[in-house]
N, C-alpha and C positions, 0 to 999 in steps of 0.2 A: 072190027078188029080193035079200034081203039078201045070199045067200051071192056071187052076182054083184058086190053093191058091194064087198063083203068080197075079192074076190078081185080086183078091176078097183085097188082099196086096198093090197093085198099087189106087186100086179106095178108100179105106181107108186114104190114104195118100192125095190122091188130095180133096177127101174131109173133112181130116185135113184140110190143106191147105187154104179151103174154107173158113169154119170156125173161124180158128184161124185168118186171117185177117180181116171179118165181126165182130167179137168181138173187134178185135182191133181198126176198123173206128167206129164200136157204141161207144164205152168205150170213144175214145175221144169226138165223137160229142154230147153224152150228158152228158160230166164235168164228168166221177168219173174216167178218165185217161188223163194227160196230155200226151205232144209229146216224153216228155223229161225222162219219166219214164220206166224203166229197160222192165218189162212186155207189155209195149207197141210194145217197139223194138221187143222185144222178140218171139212177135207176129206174127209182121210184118214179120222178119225173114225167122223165124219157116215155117210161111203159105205159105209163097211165095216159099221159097223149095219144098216145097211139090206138090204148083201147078204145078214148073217145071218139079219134077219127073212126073208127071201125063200127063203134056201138050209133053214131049218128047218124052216118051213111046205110045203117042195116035197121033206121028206125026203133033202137033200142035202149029205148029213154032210161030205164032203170041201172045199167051197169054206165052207161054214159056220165050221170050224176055223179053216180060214186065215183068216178074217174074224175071225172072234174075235181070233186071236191078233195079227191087223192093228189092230182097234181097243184092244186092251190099248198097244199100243206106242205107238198115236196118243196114247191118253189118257196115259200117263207122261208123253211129249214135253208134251201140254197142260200138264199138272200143275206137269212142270218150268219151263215160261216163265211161267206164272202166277204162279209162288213168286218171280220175277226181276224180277217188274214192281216 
């Protein structure tokens, strides 16, 4: 039973994940999110986390990577509007 919730747990998150960055590339490709904007990042972030808990746990080095190295860039972009406020 646990390993079920545990895993019903894991695929909720990647497809957070999913999600939240597919909103974040609509939002900006049709104008009602720029790049620059808190919830953009935020998105960005958030989803790409997610996809790597999902792509690590499912042994799936290749979109993991790019996750990571999506949420590094989200987190800089965070870091740097935070320092601006």
């Amino acid at each position: 039973m646990k390993t079920q919730k545990a895993n019903w747990a894991a695929e909720a998150v990647g497809w957070y994940g999913t999600v939240a960055i597919l909103i974040a590339y609509a939002s900006v490709s049709f104008g009602w999110l720029t790049s620059d904007n808190l919830i953009f990042q935020l998105l960005n972030f958030t989803g790409a986390i997610g996809i790597v808990i999902i792509s690590l746990l499912k042994k799936a080095y290749p979109p993991a990577t790019l996750n990571i190295i999506w949420s590094i860039i989200a987190l800089v972009a965070l870091i740097g509007m935070l320092m601006r406020l």
